[in-house]
N, C-alpha and C positions, 0 to 999 in steps of 0.2 A: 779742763781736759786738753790733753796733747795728744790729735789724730793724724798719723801722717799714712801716704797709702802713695807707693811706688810702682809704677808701671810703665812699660814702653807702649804707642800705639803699635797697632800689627801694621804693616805693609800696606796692605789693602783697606786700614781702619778710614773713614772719613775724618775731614775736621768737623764736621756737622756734632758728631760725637762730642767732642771738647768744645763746644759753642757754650759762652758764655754771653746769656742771653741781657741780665745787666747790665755788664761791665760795657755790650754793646750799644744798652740804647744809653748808656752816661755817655760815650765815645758820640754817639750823634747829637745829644744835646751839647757836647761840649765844641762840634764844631757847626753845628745848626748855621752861623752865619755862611758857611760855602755851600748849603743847601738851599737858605734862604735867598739870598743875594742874585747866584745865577738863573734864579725859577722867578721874581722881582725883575731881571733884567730881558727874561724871556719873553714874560706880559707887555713888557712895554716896547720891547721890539715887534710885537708882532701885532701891538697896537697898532702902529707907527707904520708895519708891512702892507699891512689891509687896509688902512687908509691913502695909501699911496699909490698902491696898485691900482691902475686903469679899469677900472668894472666892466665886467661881458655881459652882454643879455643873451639868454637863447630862446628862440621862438622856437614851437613843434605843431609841425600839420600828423596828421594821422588819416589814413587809409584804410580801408575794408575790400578786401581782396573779398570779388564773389565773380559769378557770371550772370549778366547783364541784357545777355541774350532773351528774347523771347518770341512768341510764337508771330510777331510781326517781322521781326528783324531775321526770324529764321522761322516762315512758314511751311518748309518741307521737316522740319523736327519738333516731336511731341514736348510737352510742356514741360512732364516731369525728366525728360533727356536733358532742357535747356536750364532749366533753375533748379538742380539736385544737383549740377556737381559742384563738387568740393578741393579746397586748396589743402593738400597733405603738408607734413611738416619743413618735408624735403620741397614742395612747391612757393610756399612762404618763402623758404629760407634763397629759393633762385630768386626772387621778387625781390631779394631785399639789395641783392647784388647786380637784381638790371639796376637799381634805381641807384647804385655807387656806380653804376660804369660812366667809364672815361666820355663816351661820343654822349651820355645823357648831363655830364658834367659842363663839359664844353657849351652846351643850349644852353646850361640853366646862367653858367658863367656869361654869357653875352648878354640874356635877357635881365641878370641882378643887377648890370652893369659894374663887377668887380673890376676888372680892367680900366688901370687908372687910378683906384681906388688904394691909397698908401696904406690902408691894415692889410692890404691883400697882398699889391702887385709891387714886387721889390722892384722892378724895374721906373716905379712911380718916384718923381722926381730927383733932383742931382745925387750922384753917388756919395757916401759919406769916403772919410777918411781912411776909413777901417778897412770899406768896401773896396776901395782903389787898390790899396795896398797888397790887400786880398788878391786880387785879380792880377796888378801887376808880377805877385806871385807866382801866379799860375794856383793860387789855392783856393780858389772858385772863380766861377764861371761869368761874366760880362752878362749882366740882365738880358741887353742888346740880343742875347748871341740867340735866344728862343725865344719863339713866338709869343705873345701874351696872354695866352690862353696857357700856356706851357706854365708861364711866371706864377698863374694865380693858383694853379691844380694843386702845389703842396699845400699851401694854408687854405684851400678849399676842403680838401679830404680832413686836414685837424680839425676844420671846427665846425664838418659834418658827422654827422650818427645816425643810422637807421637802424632800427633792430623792431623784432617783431614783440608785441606786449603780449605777456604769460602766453598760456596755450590758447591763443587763437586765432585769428586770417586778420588782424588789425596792425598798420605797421604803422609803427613811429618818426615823423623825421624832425629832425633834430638839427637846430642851424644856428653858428653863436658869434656874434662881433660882438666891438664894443658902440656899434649904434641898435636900439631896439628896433627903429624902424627898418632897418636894413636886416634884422635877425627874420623878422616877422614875415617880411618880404620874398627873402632869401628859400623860408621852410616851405610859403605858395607857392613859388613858380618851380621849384625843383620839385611840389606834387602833381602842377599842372602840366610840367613839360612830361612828368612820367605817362601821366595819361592820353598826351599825345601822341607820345609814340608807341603807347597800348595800342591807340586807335588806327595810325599810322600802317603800324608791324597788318592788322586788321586789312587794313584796306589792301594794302602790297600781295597778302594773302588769296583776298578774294580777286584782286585784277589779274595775277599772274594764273589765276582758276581761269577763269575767262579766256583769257589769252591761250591756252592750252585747250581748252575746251572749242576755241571757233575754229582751231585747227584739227582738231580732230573728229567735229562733227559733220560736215562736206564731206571728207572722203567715208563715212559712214554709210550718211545717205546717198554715196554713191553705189555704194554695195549692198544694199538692202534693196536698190531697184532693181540693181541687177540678180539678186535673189528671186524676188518676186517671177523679173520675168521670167526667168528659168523653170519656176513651180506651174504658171499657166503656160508655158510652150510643150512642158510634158505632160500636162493634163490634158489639153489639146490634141496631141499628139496620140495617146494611148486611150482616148477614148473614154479620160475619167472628168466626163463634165457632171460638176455639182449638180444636182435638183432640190427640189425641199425638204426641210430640216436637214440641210447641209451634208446630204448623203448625196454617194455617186448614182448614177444613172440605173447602172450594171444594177447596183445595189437595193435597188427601187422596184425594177423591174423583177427581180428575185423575191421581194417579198410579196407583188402582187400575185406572181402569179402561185405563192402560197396560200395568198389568201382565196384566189378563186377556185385552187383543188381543195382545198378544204370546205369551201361550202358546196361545192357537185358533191361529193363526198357523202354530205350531210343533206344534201336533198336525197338522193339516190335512197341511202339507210330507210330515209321517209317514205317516200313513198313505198319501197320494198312493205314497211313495216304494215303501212294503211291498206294495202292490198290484201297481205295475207291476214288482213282481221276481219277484210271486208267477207269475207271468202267465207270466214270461219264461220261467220252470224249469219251468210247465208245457209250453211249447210244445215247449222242451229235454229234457222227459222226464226231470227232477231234482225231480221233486214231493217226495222226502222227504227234499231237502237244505234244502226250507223248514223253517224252527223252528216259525211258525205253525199250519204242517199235520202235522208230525212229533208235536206234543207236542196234538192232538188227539183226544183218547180214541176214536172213531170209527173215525178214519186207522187208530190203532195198533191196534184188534182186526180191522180189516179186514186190515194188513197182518201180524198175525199168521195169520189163515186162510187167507191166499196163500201164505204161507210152508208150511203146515200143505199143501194143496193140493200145491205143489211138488214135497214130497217123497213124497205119496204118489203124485203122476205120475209121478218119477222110480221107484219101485216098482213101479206095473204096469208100466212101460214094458220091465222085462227081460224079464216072460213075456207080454204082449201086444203087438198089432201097433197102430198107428195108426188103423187106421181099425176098434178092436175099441169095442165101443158103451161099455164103462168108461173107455177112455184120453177118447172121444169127450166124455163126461159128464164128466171131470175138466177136462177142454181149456175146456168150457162153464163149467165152475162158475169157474175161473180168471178167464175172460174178464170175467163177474159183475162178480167182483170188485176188477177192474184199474178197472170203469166207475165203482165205488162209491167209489177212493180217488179218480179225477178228478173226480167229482160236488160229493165234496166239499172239493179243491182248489180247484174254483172258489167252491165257496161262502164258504168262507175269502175268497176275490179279492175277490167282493161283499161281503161283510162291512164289507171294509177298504176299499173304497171308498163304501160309502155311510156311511164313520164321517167318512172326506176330505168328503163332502158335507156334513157335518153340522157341520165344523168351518168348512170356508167360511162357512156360514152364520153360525155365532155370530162368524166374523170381522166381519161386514159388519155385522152388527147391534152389536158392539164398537166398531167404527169409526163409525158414528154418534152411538152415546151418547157415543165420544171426542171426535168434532169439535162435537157440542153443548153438553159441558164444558168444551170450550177457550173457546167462546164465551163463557159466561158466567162462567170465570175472566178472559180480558181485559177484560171488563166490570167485576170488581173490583178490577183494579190502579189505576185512580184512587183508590179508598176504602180501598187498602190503602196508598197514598202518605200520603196526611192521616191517616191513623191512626199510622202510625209517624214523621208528625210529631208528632201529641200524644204520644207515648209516648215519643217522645226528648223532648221538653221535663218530661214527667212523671220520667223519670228522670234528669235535670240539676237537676232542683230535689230529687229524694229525696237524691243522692249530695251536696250541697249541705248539706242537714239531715243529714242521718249527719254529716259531717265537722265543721257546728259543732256538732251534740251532743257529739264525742269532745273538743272544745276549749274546750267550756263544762263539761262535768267534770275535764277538765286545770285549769282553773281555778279549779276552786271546790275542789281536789286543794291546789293552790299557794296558797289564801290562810289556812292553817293558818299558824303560829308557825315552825315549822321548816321546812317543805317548799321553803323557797327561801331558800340559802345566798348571802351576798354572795361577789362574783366577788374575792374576798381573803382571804386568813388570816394571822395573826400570826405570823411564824418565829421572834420573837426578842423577848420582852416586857424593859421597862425595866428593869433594876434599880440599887438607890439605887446610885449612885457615889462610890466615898473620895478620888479623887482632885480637886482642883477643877481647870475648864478653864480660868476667867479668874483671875487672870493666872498665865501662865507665865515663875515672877520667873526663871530661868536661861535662857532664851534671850530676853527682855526687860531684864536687865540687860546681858548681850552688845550685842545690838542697842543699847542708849542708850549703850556707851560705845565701842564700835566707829564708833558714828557722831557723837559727839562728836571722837572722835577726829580722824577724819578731816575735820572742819570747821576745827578749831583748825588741822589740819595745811594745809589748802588756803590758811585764811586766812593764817599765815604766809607758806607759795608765795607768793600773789597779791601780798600786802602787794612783799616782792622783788621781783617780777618789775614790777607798776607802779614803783618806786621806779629800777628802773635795774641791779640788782644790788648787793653788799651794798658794804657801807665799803671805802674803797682801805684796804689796810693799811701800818704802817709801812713808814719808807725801810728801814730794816736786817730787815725783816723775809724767810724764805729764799727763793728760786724754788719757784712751783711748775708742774711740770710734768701737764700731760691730756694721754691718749691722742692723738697726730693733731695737737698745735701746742705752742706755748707759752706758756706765761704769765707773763712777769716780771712781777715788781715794777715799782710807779710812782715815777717821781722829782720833784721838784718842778719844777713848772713854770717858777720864778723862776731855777732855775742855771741857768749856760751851756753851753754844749757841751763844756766841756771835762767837767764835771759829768754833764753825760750818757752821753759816753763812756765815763766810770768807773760809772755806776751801772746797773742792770740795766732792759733793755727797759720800755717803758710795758706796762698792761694792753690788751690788745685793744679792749677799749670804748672807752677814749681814743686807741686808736692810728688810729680810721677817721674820715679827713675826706674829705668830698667833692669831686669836679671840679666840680660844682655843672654837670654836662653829659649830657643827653640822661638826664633825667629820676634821674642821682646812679648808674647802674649802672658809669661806667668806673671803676676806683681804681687806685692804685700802689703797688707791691711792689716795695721792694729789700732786693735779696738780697744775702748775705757768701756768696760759694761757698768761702767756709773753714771755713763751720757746715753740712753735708749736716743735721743734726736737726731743726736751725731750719727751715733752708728748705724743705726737705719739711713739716714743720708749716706752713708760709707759705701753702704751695701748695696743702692739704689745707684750709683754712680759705678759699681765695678760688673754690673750685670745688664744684657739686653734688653730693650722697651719691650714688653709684653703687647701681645694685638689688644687692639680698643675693646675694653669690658672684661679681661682675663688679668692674673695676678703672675708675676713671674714667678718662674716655676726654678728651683736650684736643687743642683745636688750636692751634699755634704758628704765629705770623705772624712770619717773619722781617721785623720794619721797622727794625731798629738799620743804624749805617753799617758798613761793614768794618774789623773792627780790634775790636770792641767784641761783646756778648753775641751769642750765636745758640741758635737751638734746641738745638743738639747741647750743646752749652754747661750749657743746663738739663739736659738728660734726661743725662748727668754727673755733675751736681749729684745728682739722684736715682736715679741707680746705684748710687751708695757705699752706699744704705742699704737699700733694696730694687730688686726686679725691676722692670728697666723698660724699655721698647722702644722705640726712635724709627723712625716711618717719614714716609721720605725725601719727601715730592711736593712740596718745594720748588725740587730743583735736576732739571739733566735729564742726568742723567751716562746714558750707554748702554753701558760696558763690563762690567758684568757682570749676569746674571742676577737679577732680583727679582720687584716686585710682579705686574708684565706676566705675565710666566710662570706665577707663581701662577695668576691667574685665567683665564687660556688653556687650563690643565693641565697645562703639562711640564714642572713641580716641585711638589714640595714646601715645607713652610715649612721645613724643617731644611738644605731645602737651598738658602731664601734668606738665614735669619736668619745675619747676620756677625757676628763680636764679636772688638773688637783683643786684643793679649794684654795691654799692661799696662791693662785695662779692665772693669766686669761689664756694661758698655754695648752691647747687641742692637740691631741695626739693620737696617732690609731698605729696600732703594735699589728707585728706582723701575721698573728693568727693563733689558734692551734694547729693547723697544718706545717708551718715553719714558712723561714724566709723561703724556700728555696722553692715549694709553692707556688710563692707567690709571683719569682720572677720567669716563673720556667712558662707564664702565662702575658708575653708583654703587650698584646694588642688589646687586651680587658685592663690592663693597669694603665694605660695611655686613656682609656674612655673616662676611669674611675678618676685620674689626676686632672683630667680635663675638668669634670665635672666640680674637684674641689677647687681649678685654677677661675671658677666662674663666681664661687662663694666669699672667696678667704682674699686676702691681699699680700699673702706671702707662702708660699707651697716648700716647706725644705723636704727633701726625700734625703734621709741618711743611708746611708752605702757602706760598705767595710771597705778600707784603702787596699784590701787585700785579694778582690774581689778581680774575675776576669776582663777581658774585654766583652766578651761574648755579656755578659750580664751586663756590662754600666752602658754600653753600646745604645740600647733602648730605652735607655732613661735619658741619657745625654742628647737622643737625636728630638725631644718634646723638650730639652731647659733651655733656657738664657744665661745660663753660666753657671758654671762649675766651686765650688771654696773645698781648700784641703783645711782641715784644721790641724796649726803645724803645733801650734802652743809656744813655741819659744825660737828663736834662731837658732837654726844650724840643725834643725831635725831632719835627719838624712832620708830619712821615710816618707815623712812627709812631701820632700822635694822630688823625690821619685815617684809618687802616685801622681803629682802635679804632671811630671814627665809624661808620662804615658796617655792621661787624658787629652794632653794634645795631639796626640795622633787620634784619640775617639772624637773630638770637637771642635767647629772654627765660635763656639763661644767663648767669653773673658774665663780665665781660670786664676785664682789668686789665691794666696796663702794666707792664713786669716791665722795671726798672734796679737795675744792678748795681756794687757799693761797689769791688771788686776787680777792676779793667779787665787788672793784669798776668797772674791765673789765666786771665782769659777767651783771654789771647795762648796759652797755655802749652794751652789747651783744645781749642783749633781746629785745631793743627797735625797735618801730613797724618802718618798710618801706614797701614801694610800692612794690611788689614781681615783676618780667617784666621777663617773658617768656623764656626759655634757648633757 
């Protein structure tokens, strides 16, 4: 077979497209040694690096920011006030930057003793050569010229680190020479110095409290005395001296003598009342159902004589008559004595009324000296006003001094040595470290030859891929086939055709020449439809990757004349080797059931797709409704194409070359590339339906002529279509 297929890339085409994925990895086996070689001398430089390098250790103290405080060290604040608070994120993060500042760096630098120290202090022993030169320069600065604490700050800050670990109040410090014991040393004292000037900052705190507080409580308690005496000079003055339960005089004497018209009052009532009952049971003849007169010595031996009397009337009276001078004298002496209980009934009456008399009277004389204490208690509520304004200002100023005396002892409490713990403590002190952190020669030598590696490897790619791809190889050298096309051998340009014939297809790269039309996207494809491998590979090379799991999708423009290729023709071609579908909306046959139906509903695809028998060629004709149907419907023919681009491994959709833009427009905008079928060179029609598709599409568009005109006869010819 002789397959040759000419095209220009487009403008915009990548070379990823023409990637010759063989041709590429021979071109790296064949220079493997500039791959090998520099990734070989990368390993053993970097062997060579990491052993030579001076090793670092670094030691790490770590810290727990919390508050420290408690109900000893701050006995005027509640417990959950002193051990609830919390370091926020933004709190942490100032903690991490007292603990880099300069004046805490300076401490820790004296007590590490860096100064002096040759990893640290450039100024540590004779100047080199370099250094002189340097300086005589003027292009750095004379050790000499700053202080030593100056010298060691930059290489202090390098080979310090704090930072806070994940989300919590735990800070990390982080310290790295190349002696362990000096790293270990270095991470203590630069936690210990922090926490002294936690405790430090603490005390300066509480002494400058002190100090403000002893000057301001003196002249307090001078003015609190002078309050006071002011509130006793006008109480004094105005006649408001306190008595019991802290009531004024005025105010005492007001309510006694409420309490004593209230009980005249209430005697008065009484007796009034005992009198007129008295009164009443005498007229009733109940005199000794009174208690008054009952329980009066008098009453009761009178009426025991009555009694006494009774019964000796009753006695004479069995043997004497009425009017016998004994009963007479008994009757008398009786009478006597009936007068002596009433006599002194009533004088009980009078009694108790003139005690009612007597209580009136101290009412009324109560009630004067009442309403002339009201008087001159209303007379004191002005001067009881202004005095318990001075007395409320006397005691806002006392409660004032109490509370800074108890904060001026808190103070002077807090500025002992220990009474105020810095808000941190060390969880986790340094210790010397055996292993060293810089460098880590096993993932360090990885790393330099892993990416050695891969440079020699790119630069080779690259070198290829500018270049064009690798050396044609020999004429007698064998075929080699890639997935998806093919790849002959090259022959010489100089034979003839008869030369070419016999020897194996050109390479790809050489086989694409342009139409030099409409910007180099049309090309031509001819095909042997006596090779199905090839020209499936032909095909697969002139159209776009389809997405992962879908089959590309092409449209056929039938423009050959009759007699010569057609669509059906192709999708034949690629039958023989895989699944492949052709649907029909070139022609407008109406006798049997297809696309129409489909998208109406009343069928299915099994019960459109046809396939002859001597054929594995699937086809669904455009309906009894007609093509036209079928396109005047494109957002249902886009679902329906989808759906066979998921089944099939080759989707051709035939079109008439004569057909709108408005019609191929929606079919073009779902393909991966366009084929006219021209059938022979120089078909004018053909090259002008190619034309115009390139204003409907940025897919490959090519012209598909065919070597073998007798198969295409043998291709066309009518059979019985029978059901898939």
């Amino acid at each position: 077979m002789t397959a040759r297929y000419d095209t220009v890339a487009a403008a915009g085409e990548s070379r990823s497209d023409l990637l010759d994925l063989p041709a590429l990895w021979a071109a790296i086996k064949a220079r493997k040694l500039w791959i090998i070689g520099p990734t070989l001398a990368a390993l053993g430089l970097s062997f060579i690096a990491v052993n030579a390098v001076t090793p670092r250790y670094t030691g790490e103290a770590r810290l727990l920011l919390e508050n420290r405080d408690s109900f000893y060290t701050r006995p005027g604040q509640a417990p959950s006030e002193s051990s609830g608070q919390q370091f926020d994120s933004e709190g942490v993060q100032s903690q991490v930057q007292v603990i880099m500042s300069r004046d805490l760096a300076r401490e820790a630098i004296k007590r590490i003793g860096l100064v002096g120290n040759s990893e640290f202090d450039s100024g540590a022993g004779a100047l080199g050569a370099l250094k002189k030169v340097g300086v005589l320069l003027g292009i750095g600065a004379h050790p000499a010229d700053r202080s030593p604490e100056e010298r060691v700050l930059e290489k202090y800050y390098d080979r310090l680190l704090v930072f806070p670990v994940g989300r919590s109040r735990i800070v990390s410090i982080e310290f790295t020479s190349q002696d362990p014991a000096l790293a270990a040393k270095a991470a203590n004292e630069i936690a210990a110095v922090y926490l002294e000037m936690q405790e430090a900052a603490k005390q300066d705190t509480a002494r400058s409290a002190s100090s403000w507080l002893s000057t301001t409580i003196e002249p307090l308690r001078k003015r609190l005395a002078e309050s006071e005496a002011k509130v006793e000079e006008f109480r004094s003055r105005h006649g408001l001296l306190v008595g019991a339960n802290n009531t004024t005089i005025t105010a005492q004497q007001l309510a006694d003598l409420s309490t004593q018209l209230s009980n005249a009052r209430n005697q008065q009532a009484e007796s009034q009342a005992k009198a007129s009952i008295i009164r009443d049971a005498i007229k009733a003849g109940r005199t000794f159902e009174i208690p008054d007169v009952a329980n009066n010595d008098l009453v009761r031996r009178l009426i025991e004589q009555r009694v006494n009397l009774r019964a000796q009337l009753a006695l004479e009276s069995r043997n004497l008559l009425s009017e016998h001078p004994r009963i007479k004298e008994l009757n008398a002496q009786l009478a006597d004595l009936e007068g002596q209980i009433r006599a002194a009934a009533e004088r009980a009456v009078r009694t108790l009324e003139n005690e009612a008399k007597i209580a009136g009277q101290r009412v009324e004389s109560v009630t004067a000296a009442l309403e002339g204490q009201k008087k001159t208690a209303s007379g004191a509520n002005d001067d009881e006003v202004q005095l318990r304004a001075l007395e409320r200002e006397a005691r806002t100023q006392r409660d004032q001094l109490e509370q800074y005396m108890l904060r001026y002892r808190e103070a002077l409490a807090r500025d002992s040595l220990n009474a105020t713990p810095a808000d941190a403590r060390v969880i986790s002190r340094a210790i010397e470290p055996t292993e060293p952190s810089f460098p880590k020669k096993l993932p360090t030598m990885l790393v330099a030859t892993l990416a050695t590696f891969l440079v020699a490897l790119a630069a080779v790619v690259s070198r290829e891929l500018l270049n064009g791809g690798s050396p044609a190889p020999a004429e007698d050298a064998p075929r080699r086939r890639a997935p998806g096309r093919v790849e002959p051998a090259v022959g010489s340009e100089e034979e003839g055709d008869e030369v070419e014939a016999a020897a194996p297809p050109p390479r790809r790269r050489e086989r694409i020449a342009g139409l030099l039309t409409h910007g180099g996207r049309i090309g031509q494809l001819h095909l042997d439809l006596t090779d199905p491998d090839a020209g499936a590979a032909e095909l697969a090379a002139c159209v776009n990757k389809a997405s992962e799991g879908h089959a590309p999708l092409v449209l056929v423009l039938d423009g050959a004349e009759p007699g010569e290729a057609s669509p059906r023709a192709l999708a034949l071609l690629l039958s023989e080797r895989s699944r492949c579908i052709l649907v029909d909306l070139a022609s407008d046959g109406r006798d049997r059931a297809g696309f129409s139906e489909l998208l109406a509903g009343e069928a299915m695809f099994s019960d459109i797709i046809t396939r002859e028998e001597d054929s594995r060629l699937h086809e669904i004709a455009p309906g009894r409704a007609g093509r036209h149907a079928v396109l005047a419907a494109p957002d249902i023919v886009d679902v329906a194409l989808d759906a066979l681009c998921e089944t099939y491994d080759w989707v051709l959709v035939a079109a008439a070359s004569t057909d709108e833009a408005e019609v191929l427009s929606p079919l073009l905008a779902r393909a991966q590339g366009a084929l006219v079928m021209a059938g022979h060179a120089g078909n004018g029609h053909a090259v002008e339906a190619a034309y115009r598709l390139t204003d409907l599409t940025g897919a490959p568009i090519a012209l598909i002529m065919v070597d073998a005109p007798e198969r295409v006869e043998l291709a066309v010819q009518e059979k019985d279509p029978v059901p898939a």
